[in-house]
C-alpha positions in Angstrom: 25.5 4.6 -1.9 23.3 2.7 -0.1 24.1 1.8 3.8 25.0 -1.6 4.8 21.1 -1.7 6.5 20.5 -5.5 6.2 16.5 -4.7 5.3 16.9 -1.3 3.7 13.2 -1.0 2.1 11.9 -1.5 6.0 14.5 0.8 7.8 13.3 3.4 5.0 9.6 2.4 5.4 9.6 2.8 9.5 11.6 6.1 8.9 8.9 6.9 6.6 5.9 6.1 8.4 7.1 7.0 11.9 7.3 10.7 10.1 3.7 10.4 9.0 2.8 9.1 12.6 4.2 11.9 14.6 4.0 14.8 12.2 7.6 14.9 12.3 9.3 15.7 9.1 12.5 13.2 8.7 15.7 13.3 7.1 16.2 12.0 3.4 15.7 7.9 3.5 18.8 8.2 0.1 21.2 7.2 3.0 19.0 3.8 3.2 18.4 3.0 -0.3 19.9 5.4 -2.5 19.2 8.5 -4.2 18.6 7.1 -7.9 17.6 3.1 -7.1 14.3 2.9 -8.3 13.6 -0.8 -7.7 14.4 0.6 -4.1 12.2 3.7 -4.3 8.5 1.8 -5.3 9.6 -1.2 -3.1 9.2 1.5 0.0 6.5 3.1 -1.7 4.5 -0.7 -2.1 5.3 -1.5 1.5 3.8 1.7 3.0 0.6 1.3 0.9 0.5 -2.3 2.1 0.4 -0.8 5.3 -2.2 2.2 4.8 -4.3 -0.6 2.9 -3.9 -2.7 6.4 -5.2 0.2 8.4 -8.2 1.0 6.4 -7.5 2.6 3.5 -8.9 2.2 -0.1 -6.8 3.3 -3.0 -8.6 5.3 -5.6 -6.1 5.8 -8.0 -2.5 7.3 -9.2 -0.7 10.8 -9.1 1.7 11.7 -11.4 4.2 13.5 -10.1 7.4 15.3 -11.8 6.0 16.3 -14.9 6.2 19.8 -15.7 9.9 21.5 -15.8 9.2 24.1 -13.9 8.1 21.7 -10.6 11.5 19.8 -11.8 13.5 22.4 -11.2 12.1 23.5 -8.0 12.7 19.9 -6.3 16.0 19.4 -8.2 15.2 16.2 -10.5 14.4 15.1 -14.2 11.5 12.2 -14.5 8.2 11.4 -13.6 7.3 9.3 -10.9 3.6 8.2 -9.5 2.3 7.5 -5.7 -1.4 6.1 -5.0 -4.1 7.9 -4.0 -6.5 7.1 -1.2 -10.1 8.0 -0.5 -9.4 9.7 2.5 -6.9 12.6 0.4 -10.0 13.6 -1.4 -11.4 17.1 0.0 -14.7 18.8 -1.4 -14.4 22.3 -2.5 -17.1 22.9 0.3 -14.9 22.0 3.0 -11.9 23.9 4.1 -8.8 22.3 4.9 -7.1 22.7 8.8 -3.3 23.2 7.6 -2.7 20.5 11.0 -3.2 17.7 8.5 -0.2 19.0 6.6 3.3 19.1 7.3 4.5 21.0 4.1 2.5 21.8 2.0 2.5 23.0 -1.7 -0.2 23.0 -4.0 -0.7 23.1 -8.0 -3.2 22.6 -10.7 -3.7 20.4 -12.5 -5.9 17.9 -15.1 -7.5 14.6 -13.8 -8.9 11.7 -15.3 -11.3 9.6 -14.0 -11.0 5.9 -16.5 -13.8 4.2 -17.9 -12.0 1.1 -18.3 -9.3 -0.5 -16.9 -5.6 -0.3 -18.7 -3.9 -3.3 -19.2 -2.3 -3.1 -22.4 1.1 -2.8 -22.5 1.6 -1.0 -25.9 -1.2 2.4 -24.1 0.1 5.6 -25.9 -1.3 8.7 -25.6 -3.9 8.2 -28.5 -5.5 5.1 -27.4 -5.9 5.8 -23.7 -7.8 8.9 -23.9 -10.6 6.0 -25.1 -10.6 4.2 -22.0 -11.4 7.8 -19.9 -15.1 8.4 -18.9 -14.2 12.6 -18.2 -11.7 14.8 -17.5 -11.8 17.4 -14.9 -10.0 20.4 -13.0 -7.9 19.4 -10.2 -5.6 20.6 -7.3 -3.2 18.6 -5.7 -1.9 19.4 -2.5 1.6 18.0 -2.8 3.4 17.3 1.0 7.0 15.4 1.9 7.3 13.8 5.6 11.4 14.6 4.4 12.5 17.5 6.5 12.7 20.8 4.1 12.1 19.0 0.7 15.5 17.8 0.8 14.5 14.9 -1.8 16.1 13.5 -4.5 13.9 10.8 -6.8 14.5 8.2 -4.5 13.0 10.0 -1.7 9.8 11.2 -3.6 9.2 8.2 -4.9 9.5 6.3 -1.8 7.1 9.1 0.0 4.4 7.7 -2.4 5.5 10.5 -5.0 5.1 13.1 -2.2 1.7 12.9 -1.8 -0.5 14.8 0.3 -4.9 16.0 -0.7 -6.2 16.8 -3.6 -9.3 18.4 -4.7 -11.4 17.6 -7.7 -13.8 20.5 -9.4 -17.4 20.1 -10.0 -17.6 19.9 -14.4 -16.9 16.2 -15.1 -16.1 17.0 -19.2 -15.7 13.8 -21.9 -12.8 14.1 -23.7 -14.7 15.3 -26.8 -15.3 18.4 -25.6 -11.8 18.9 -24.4 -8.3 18.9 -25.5 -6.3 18.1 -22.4 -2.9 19.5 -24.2 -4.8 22.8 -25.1 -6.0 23.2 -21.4 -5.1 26.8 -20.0 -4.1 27.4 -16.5 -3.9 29.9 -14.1 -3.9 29.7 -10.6 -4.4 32.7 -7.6 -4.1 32.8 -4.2 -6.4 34.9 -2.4 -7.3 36.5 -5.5 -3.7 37.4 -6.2 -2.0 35.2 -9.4 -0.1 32.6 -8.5 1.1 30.4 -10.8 0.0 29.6 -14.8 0.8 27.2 -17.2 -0.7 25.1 -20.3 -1.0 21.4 -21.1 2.4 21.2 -22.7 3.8 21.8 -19.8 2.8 18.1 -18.4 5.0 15.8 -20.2 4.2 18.0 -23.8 0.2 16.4 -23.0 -1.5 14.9 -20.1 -2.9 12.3 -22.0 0.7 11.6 -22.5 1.6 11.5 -18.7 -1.8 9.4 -18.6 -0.2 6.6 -21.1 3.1 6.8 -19.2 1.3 6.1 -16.3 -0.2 3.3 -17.4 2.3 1.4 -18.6 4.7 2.1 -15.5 2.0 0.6 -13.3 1.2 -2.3 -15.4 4.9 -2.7 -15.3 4.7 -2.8 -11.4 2.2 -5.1 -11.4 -0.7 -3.0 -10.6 -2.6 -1.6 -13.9 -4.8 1.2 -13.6 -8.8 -0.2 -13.3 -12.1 1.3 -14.2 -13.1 4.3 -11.3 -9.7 5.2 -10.9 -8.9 9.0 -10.4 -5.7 9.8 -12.0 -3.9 13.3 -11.3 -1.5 13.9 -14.5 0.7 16.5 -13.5 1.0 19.8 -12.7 0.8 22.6 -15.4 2.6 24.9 -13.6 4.9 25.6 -11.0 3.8 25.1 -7.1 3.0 27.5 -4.7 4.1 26.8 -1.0 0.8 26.9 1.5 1.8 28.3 4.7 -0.6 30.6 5.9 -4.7 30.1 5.4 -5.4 31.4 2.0 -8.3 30.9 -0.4 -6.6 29.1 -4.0 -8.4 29.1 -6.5 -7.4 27.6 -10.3 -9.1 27.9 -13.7 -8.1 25.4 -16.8 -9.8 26.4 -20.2 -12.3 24.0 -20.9 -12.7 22.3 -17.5 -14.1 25.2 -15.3 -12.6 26.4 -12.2 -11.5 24.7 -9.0 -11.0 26.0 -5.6 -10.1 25.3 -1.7 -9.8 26.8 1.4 -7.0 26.5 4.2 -7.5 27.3 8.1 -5.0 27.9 10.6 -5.7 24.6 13.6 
């Protein structure tokens, strides 16, 4: 149940942002606008990338969030969602990471696309997208909530842009012809210690699949993917919290290895 907020998309947004602002995680924003509404949810989400877009910001593409079980079960729901990414989340592998641009922080591996082509059909599956994707390549996503102690439900991911935080891209760019993004193997370590491991499958049974899903959702919003876009499908495995500096490192069969460093402010 939502409350009787006469503008509950900006009393969530404010609640949101003002979080972000003072690096102060928040309560849940469900009490605003519900924990299942999503209507409610990417309204939020929309308004707070009006707003980053206001201050500078240039989108670069989509996340997909929510698609393995195994990240399901550790934040307590059962569908994917997607959040936009922005060109200042992007960190090279060269450069470490100050955990002071984090409030909590949890990372996982991942496969990205980069598109060729824009998507605006809305019949997209799995087979025919993988044509409009210029490469594939390894990817971690440092996943963060402004909600105080991951105390989400969908609602509140989605309307913290899918609980978005960094993400890190590795060097091999591969076409799709010399990769099967369902067969991709990962494992993950932390400071040379394993981590975390998974396959493909785990992201919505393919990530080509999550990449069609995506595409369609968007499209459905209003905003279809475009040409240059980055698109993170899903983790293939479960997420490991970051709250010391550590080294991660993660290596996917067929796309190469990827890795970052976090310091201590």
């Amino acid at each position: 149940m939502t409350t009787g907020t006469a503008d509950p998309v900006a009393a969530a947004s404010r609640r949101l942002r003002t979080a972000a602002w003072t690096r102060t995680p928040c309560p849940p924003v469900r009490d605003l606008i519900g924990p299942d509404d999503e209507t409610l949810a990417y309204a939020v989400q929309h308004r707070l990338t009006e707003a980053r877009i206001r201050d500078g910001g240039r989108a670069v593409g989509r996340k997909v969030g929510l698609t393995s079980t195994a990240v399901q079960r550790q934040l307590g729901v059962d569908r994917p969602d997607f959040g936009m990414l922005f060109e200042d989340m992007a960190c090279p592998q060269a450069e470490a990471i100050s955990l002071d641009r984090l409030l909590q922080p949890r990372i996982e591996a991942e496969v990205a696309f980069v598109l060729a082509d824009d998507v605006t059909d809305a019949g997209v599956t799995a087979v025919t997208v993988r044509k409009r994707v210029a490469y594939a390549v390894a990817a971690l996503e440092i996943v963060d909530s402004r909600i105080a102690g991951w105390d989400i439900s969908f609602a509140d991911t989605v309307a913290d842009n899918g609980s978005s935080g960094l993400f890190v891209l590795g060097a091999d760019r591969v076409p799709l012809g010399a990769v099967e993004p369902v067969a991709v193997r990962m494992t993950m370590s932390v400071d040379g210690v394993p981590a975390s491991a998974g396959t493909g499958e785990a992201c919505l049974g393919d990530p080509l699949e999550a990449l069609a899903w995506l595409a369609r959702t968007a499209l459905a919003h209003g905003d279809p993917l475009r040409a240059g876009d980055v698109v993170l499908s899903g983790a293939l495995g479960p997420m490991v919290p970051v709250t010391h500096a550590m080294h991660v490192r993660a290596h996917l069969t067929g796309l190469g290895s990827v890795e970052t460093t976090f310091t201590t402010p």
